[in-house]
Backbone as a printed PyTorch tensor [residue, N CA C, xyz], in Angstrom:
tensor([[[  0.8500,  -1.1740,   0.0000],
         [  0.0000,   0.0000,   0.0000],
         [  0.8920,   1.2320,   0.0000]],

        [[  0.5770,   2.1980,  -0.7950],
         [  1.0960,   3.2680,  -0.8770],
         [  0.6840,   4.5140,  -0.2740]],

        [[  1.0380,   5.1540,   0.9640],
         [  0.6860,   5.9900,   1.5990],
         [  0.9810,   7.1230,   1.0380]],

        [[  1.4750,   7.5060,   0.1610],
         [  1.4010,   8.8070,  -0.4410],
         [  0.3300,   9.0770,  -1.1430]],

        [[ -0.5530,   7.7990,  -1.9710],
         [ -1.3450,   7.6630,  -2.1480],
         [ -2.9970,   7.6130,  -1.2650]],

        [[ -2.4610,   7.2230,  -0.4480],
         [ -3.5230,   7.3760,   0.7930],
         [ -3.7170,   8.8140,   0.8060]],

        [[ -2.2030,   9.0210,   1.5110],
         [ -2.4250,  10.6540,   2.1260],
         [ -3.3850,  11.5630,   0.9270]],

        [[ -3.3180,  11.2110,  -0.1540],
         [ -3.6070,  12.3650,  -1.3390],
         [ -5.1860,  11.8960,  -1.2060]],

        [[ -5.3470,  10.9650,  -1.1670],
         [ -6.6640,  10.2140,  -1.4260],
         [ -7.6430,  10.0770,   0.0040]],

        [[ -7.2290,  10.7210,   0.6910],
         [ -7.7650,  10.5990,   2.4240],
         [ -9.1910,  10.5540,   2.3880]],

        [[ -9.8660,  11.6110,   2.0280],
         [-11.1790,  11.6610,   2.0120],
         [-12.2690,  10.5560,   1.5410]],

        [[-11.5280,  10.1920,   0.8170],
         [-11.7220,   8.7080,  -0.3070],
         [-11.8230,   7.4540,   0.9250]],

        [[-10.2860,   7.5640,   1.4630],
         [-10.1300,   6.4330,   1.9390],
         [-10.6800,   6.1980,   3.3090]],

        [[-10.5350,   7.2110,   3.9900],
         [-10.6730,   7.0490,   5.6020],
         [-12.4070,   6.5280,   6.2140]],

        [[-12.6660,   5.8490,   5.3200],
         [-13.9650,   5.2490,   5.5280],
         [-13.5690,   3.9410,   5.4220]],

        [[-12.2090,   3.5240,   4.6720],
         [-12.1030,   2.3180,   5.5280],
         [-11.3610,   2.4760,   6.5630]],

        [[-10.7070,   3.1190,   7.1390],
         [-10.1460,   3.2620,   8.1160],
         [-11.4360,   3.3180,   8.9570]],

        [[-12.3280,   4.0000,   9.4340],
         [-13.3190,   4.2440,  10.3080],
         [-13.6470,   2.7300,  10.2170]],

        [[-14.0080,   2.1600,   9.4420],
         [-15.0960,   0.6510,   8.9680],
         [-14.0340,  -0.2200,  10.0400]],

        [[-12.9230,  -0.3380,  10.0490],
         [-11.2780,  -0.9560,  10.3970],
         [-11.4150,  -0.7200,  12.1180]],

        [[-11.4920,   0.5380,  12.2810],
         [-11.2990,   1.1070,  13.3360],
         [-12.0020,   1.8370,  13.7590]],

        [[-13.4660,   1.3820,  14.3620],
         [-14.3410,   2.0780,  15.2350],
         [-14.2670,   3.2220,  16.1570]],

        [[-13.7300,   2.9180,  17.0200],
         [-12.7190,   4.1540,  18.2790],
         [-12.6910,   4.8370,  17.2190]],

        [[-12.2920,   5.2610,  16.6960],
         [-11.1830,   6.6150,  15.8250],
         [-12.3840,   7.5170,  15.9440]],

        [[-12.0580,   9.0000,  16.1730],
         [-13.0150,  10.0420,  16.2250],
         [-12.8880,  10.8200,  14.9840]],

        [[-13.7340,  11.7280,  14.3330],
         [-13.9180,  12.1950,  13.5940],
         [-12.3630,  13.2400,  13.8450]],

        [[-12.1760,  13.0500,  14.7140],
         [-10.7990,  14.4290,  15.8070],
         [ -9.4060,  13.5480,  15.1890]],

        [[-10.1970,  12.1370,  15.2200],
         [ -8.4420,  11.2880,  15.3170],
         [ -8.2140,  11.1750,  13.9690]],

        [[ -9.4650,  10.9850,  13.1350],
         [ -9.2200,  11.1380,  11.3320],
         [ -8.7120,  12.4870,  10.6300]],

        [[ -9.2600,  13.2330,  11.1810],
         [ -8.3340,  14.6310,  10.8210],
         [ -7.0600,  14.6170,  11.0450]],

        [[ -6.5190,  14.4070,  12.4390],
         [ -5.2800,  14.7880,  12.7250],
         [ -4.2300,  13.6770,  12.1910]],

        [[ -4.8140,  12.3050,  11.8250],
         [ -4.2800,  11.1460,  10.5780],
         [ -4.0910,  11.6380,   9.2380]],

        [[ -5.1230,  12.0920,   8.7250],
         [ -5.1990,  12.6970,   7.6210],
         [ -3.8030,  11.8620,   6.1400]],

        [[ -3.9750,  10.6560,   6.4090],
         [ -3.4430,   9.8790,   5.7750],
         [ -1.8590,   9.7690,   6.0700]],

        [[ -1.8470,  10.0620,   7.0920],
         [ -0.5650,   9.4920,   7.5560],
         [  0.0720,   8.3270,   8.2110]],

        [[  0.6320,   7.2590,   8.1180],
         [  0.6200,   6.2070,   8.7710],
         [  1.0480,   6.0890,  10.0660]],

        [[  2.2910,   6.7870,  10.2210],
         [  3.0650,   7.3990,  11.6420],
         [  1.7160,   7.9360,  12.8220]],

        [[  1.1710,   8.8000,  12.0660],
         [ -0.2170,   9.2770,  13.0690],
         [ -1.1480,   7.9980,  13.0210]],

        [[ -1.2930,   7.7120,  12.2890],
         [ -2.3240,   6.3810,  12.4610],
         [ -1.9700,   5.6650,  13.4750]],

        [[ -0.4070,   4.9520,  13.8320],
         [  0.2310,   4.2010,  14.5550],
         [ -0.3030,   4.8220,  15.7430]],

        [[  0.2130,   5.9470,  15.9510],
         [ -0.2350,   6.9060,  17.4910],
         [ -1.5930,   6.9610,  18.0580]],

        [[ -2.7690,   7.4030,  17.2560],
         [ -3.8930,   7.3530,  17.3940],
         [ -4.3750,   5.8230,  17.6890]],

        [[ -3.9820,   5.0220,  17.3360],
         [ -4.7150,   3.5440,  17.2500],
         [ -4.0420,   3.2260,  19.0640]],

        [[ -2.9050,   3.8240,  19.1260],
         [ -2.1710,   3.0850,  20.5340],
         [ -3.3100,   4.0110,  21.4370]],

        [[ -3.3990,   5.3360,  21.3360],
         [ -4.8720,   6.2120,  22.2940],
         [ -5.4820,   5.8370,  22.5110]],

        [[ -6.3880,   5.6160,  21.6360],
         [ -7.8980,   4.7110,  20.9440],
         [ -8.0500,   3.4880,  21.4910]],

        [[ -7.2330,   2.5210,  21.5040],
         [ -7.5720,   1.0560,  21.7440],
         [ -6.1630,   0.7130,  22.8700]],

        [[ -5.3290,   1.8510,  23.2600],
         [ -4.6760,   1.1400,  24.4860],
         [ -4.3230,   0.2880,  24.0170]],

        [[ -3.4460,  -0.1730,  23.0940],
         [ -2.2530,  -1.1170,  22.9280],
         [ -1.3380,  -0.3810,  22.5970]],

        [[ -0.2190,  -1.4980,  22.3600],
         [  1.3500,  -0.9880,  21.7710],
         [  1.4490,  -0.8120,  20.6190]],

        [[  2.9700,   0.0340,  20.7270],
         [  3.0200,   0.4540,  19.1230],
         [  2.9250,  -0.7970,  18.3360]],

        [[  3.8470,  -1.7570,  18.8760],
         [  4.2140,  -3.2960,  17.8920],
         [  2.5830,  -3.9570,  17.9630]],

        [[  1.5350,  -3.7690,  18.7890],
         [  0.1530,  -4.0730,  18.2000],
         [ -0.3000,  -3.1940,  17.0950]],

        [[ -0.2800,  -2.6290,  17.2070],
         [ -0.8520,  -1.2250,  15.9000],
         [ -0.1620,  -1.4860,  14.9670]],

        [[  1.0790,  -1.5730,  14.7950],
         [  2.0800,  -1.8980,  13.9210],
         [  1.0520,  -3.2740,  13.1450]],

        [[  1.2050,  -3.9380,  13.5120],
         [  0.3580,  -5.5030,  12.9070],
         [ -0.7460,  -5.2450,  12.7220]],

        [[ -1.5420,  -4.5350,  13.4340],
         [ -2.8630,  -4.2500,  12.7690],
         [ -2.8050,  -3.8260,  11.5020]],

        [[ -1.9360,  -2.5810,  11.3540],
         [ -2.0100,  -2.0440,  10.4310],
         [ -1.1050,  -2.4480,   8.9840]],

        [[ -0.7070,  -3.3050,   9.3600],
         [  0.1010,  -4.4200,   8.5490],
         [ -0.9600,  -5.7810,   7.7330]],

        [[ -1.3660,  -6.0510,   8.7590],
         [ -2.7060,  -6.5690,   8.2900],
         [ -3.8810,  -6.0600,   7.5290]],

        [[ -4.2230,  -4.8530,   7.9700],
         [ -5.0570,  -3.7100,   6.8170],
         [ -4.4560,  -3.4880,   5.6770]],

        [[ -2.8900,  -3.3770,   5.7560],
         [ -2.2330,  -3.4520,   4.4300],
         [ -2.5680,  -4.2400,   3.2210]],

        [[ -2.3270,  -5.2130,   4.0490],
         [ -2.5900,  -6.7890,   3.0800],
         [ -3.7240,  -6.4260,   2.8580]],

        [[ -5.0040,  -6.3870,   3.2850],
         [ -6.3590,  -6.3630,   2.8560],
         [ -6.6440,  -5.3850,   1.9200]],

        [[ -6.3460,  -4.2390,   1.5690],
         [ -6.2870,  -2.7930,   1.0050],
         [ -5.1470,  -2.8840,  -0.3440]],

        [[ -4.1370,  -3.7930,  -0.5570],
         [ -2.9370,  -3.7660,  -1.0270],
         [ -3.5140,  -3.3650,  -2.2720]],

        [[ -4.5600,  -3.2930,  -3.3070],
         [ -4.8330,  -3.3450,  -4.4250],
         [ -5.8450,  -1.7230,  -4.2480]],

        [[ -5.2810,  -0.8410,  -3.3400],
         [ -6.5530,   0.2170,  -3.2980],
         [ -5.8040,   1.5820,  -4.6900]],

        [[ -6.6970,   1.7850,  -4.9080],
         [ -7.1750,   3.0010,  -6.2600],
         [ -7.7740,   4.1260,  -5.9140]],

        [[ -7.5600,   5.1830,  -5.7870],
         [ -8.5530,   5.9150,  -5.7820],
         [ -9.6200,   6.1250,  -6.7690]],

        [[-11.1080,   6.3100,  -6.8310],
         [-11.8530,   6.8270,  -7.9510],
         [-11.5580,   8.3260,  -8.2300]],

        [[-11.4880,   8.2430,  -9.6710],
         [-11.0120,   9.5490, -10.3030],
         [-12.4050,  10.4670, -10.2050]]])
C-alpha cells in the first residue's frame, strides 16, 4: 500500500479506516489525515495497545487494502 497515495486520497479512503477502526473520532481522522506514523499513534490512544500491536494491525489492513485506487 502506498501511503502517499492514501495521504492524497484521504477523504476517499478514511472510511475504511473508520469501517477498520471504530474508536477513531472524527478528531483522530483529521489529525491522521493519511498518515501512517499518526495512524500508529492514534490507534495506541484509541484502543490502548502498543506500538508493535498497531504496527500488525495495520500491517494486516495493508494486506487487505494492497490493491486500493482511488476513484477519479
Amino acid at each position: 500500500m502506498n501511503w502517499d497515495i492514501v495521504e492524497g486520497n484521504w477523504k476517499q479512503f478514511k472510511g475504511k479506516v473508520r469501517a477498520r477502526w471504530g474508536n477513531l473520532s472524527d478528531d483522530h481522522l483529521e489529525v491522521i489525515a493519511g498518515k501512517r506514523v499518526a495512524l500508529v499513534g492514534k490507534l495506541q490512544e484509541a484502543y490502548g495497545i502498543t506500538k508493535g500491536e498497531a504496527e500488525q494491525q495495520i500491517k494486516r489492513f495493508e494486506q487487505l487494502n494492497k490493491d486500493y485506487r482511488p476513484k477519479s
